[in-house]
NUVOTOR-704802 format. One line per 3 residues: number of its first residue (from 1); their letters; for each residue x, y, z of C-alpha. Coordinates in nm, 3 decimals, always signed. Example, Ala and Ser with C-alpha at 12.3 -4.5 7.8 and 13.67 -1.06 7.14 Angstrom:
<nodes>
1) AS) +1.230,-0.450,+0.780  +1.367,-0.106,+0.714
</nodes>
This chain:
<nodes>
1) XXX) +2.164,+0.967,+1.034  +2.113,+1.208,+1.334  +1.703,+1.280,+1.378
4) XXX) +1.552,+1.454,+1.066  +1.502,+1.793,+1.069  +1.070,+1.798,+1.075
7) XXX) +0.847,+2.074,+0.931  +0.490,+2.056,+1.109  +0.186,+2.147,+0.963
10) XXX) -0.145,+2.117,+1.169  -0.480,+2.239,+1.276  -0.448,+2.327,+1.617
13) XXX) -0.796,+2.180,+1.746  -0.948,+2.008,+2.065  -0.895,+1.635,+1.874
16) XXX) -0.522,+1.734,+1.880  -0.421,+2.015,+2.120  -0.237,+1.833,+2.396
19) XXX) -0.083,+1.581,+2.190  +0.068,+1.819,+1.928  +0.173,+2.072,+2.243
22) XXX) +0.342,+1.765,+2.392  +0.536,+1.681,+2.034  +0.628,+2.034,+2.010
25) XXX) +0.803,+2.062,+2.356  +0.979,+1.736,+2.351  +1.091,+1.799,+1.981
28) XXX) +1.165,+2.155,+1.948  +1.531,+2.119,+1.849  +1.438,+1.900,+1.558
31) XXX) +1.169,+2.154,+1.455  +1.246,+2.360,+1.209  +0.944,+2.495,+1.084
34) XXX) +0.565,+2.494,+1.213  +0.293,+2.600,+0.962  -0.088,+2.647,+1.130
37) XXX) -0.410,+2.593,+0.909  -0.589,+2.869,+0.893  -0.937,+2.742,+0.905
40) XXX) -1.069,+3.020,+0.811  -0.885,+3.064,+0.492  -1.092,+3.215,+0.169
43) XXX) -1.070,+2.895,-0.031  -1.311,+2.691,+0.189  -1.553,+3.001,+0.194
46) XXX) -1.452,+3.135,+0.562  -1.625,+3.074,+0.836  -2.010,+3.140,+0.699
49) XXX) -1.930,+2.970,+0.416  -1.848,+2.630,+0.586  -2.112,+2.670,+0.860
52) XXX) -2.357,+2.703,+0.611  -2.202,+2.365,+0.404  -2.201,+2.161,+0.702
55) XXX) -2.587,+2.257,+0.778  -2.698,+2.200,+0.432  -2.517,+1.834,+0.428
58) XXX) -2.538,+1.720,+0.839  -2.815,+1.942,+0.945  -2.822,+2.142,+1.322
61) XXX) -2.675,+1.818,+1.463  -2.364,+1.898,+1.349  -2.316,+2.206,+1.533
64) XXX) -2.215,+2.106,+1.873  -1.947,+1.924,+1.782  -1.810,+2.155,+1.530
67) XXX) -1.849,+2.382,+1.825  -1.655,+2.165,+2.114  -1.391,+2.074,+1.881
70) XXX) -1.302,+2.341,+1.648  -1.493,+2.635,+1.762  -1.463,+2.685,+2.190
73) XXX) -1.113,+2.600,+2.123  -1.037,+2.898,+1.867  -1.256,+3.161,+2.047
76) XXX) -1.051,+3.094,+2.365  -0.712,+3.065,+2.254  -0.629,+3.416,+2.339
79) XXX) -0.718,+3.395,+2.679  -0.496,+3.142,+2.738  -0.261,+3.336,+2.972
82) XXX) -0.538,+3.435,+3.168  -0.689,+3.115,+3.159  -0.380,+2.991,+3.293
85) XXX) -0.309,+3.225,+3.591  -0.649,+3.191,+3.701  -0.640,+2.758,+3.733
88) XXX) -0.324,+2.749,+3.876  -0.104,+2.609,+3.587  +0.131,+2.844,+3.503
91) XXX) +0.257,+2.829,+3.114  +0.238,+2.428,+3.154  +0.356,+2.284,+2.767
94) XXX) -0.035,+2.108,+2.748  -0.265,+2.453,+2.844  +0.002,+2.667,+2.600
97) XXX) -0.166,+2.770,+2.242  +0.103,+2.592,+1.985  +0.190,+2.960,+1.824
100) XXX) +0.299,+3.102,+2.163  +0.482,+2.779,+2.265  +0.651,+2.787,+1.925
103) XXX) +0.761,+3.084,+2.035  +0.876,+2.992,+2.339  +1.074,+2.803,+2.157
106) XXX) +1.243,+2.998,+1.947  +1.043,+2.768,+1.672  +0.931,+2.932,+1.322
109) XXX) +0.528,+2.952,+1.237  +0.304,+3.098,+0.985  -0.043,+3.073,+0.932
112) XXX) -0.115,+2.834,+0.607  -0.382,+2.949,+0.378  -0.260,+2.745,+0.094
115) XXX) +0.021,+2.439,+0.174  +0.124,+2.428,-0.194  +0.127,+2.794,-0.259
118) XXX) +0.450,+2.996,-0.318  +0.477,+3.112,+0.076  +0.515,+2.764,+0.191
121) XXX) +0.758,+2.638,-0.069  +0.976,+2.942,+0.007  +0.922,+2.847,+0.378
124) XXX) +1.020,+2.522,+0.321  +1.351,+2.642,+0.152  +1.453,+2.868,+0.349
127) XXX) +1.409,+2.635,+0.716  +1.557,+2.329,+0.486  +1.345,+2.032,+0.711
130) XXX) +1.453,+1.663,+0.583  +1.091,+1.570,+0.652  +0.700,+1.719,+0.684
133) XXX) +0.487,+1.558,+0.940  +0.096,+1.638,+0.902  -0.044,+1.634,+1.258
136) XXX) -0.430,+1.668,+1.227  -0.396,+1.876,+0.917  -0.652,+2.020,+0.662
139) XXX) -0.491,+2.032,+0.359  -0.353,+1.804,+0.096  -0.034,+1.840,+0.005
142) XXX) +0.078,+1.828,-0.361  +0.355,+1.601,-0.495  +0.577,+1.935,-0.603
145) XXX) +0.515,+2.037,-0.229  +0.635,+1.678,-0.060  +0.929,+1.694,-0.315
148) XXX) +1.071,+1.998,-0.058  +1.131,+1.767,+0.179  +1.402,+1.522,+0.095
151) XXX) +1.284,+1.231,+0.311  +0.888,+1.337,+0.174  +0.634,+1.350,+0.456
154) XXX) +0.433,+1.125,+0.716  +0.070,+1.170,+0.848  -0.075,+1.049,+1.165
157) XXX) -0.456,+0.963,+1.097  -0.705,+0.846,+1.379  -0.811,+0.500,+1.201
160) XXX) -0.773,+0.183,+1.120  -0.668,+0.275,+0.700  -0.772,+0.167,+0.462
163) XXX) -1.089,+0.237,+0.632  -1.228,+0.560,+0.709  -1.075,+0.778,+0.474
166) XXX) -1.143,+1.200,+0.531  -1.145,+1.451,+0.781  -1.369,+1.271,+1.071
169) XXX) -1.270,+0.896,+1.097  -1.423,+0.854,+1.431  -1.753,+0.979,+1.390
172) XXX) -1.770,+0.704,+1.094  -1.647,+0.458,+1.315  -1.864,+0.519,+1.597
175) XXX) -2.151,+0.512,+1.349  -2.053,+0.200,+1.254  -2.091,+0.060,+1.599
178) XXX) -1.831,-0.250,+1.571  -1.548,-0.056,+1.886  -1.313,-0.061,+1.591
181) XXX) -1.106,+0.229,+1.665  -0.717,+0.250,+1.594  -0.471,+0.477,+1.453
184) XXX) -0.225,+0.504,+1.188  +0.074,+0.649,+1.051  +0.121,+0.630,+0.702
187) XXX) +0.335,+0.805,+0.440  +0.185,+1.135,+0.270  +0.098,+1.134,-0.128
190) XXX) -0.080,+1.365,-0.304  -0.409,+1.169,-0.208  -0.637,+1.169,+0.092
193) XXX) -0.523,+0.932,+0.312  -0.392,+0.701,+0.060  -0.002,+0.644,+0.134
196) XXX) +0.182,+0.340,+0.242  +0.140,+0.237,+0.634  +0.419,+0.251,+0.841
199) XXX) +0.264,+0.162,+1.141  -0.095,+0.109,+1.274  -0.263,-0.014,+1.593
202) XXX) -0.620,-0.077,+1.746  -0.663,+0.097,+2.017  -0.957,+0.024,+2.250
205) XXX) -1.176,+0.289,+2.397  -1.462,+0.267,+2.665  -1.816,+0.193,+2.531
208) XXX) -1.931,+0.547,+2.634  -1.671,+0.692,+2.371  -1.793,+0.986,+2.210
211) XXX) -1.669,+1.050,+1.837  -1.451,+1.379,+1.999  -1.324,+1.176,+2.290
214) XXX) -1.224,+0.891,+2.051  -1.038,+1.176,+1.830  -0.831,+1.299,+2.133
217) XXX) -0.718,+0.957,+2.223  -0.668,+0.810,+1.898  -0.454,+1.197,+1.877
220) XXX) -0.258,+1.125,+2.135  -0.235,+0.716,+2.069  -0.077,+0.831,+1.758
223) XXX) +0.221,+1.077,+1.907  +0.332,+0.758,+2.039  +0.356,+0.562,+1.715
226) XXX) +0.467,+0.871,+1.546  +0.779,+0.862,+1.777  +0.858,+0.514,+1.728
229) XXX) +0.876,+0.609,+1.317  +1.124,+0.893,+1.376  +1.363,+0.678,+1.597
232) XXX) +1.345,+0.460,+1.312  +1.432,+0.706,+1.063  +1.745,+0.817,+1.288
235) XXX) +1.829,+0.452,+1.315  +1.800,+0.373,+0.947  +1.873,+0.705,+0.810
238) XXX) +1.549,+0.649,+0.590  +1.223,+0.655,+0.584  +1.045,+0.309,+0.561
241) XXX) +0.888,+0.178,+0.249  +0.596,+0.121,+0.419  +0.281,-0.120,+0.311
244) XXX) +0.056,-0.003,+0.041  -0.268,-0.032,+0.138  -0.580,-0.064,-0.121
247) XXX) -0.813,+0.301,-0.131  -1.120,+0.269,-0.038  -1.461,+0.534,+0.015
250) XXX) -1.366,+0.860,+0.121  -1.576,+0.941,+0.454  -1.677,+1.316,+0.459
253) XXX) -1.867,+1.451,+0.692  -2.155,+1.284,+0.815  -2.566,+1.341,+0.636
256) XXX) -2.852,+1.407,+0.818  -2.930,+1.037,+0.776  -2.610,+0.880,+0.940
259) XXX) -2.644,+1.178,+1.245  -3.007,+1.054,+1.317  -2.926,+0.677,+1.296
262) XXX) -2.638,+0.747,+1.578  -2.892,+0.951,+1.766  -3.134,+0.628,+1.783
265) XXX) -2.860,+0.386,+1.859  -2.721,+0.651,+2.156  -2.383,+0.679,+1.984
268) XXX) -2.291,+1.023,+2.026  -2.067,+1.295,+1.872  -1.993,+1.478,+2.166
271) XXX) -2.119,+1.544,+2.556  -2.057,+1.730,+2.793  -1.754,+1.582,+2.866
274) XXX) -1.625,+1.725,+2.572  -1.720,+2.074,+2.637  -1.541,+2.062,+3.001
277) XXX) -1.243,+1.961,+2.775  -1.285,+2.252,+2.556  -1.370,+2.570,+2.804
280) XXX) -1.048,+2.429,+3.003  -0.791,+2.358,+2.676  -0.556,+2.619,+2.792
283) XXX) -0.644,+2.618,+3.149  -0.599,+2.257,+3.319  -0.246,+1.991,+3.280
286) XXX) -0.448,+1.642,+3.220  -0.592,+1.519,+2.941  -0.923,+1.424,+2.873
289) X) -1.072,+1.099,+3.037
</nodes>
């Protein structure tokens, strides 16, 4: 089998912005299709409506990291190509916001308010992708939706599954405070985080690791395995079966309790570090330390 034709669906967000770029640039001509969460979408309430969800469950804590990672990052996406000019890097593939790279490209996108709505199945038909590959994606897709894709879909997911279920697997295993931190790519179902694993690795991280510095390299940790799964596929002409794993606890977002434990033990969800990272997404080449 040449390599599969892949539709892309993510969340374009600090955790992922440089690794996704980098997939994007050194996959375009197996792209087909790219479809970007909109965040903001009606069905999670908008923007007022999740701030005022995540205060009522994790308190003010929560804020700053919401802020570094989803927030900075969306507020200065349009100033990218200044950004850029002014630090010197030019329309480098890691400071370029995914839409205009797409475009750069000659690559497809749409902004996804609903993955198994009509839009995205007629997307879906119409670019014809063998496979769907969720890259830090907030959505679940449904079984009719994975069906579009003949060889179904894969997700890359910043943990060590079984464990750590849900949208913020590092946070949860920061909290934990065991330096368990690994990635893994595992077949999508119409469950959270539930499919068979095709491939998974610990990956270790400094002792200073914040929960969004853990994200980023767990992010990009995970382009790597995600690559060695779509060489296989070319090789095999199939995707692998894959080990079932058992489901355990979903892991939401964190409660006031866990976020005040962490602040005792020093474990933190983000520094300032992280905010350097964020103000210069789309303005500086390397990653984050």
């Amino acid at each position: 089998m040449t390599r599969p034709r892949i539709a892309l669906f993510t969340l374009e967000a600090l955790p992922n912005a440089r690794a996704v770029r980098r997939f994007v640039a050194d996959h375009a001509e197996d792209i087909a299709f790219v479809g970007l969460s909109n965040a903001e979408r009606p069905s999670t309430g908008g923007l007022i409506g999740q701030v005022r969800r995540h205060l009522a469950r994790s308190g003010p804590a929560i804020l700053p990291y919401l802020a570094v990672n989803f927030g900075l990052p969306d507020l200065l996406r349009p100033l990218a190509p200044l950004t850029q000019r002014l630090a010197g890097s030019g329309d480098a593939t890691e400071t370029t916001p995914l839409a205009a790279l797409c475009r750069r490209f000659g690559i497809p996108t749409a902004s996804i308010d609903d993955v198994n709505g009509s839009a995205v199945a007629e997307a879906l038909r119409a670019h014809a992708p063998d496979l769907i590959v969720s890259f830090h994606f907030d959505q679940i897709f449904s079984g009719e939706a994975l069906t579009l894709a003949p060889l179904g879909g894969l997700n890359i997911h910043p943990s060590l599954l079984p464990r750590h279920r849900g949208p913020v697997p590092t946070i949860h295993a920061l909290a934990e405070g065991r330096g368990e931190f690994g990635v893994t790519v595992h077949h999508l179902v119409p469950a959270i985080d539930a499919g068979a694993i095709l491939t998974q690795e610990r990956v270790a991280l400094p002792s200073d690791v914040t929960a969004t510095r853990a994200a980023i390299r767990l992010h990009e940790h995970g382009r790597i395995l995600l690559d060695g799964v779509l060489a296989t596929i070319a090789e095999e002409g199939r995707v692998p079966a894959g080990t079932a794993m058992p489901v355990e606890p979903y892991c939401g977002f964190p409660d006031k309790t866990m976020l005040r434990a962490m602040r005792r033990q020093g474990r933190k969800l983000t520094d300032s570090r992280d905010l350097r990272e964020a103000l210069t997404l789309s303005a500086k080449a390397s990653p984050a330390g």
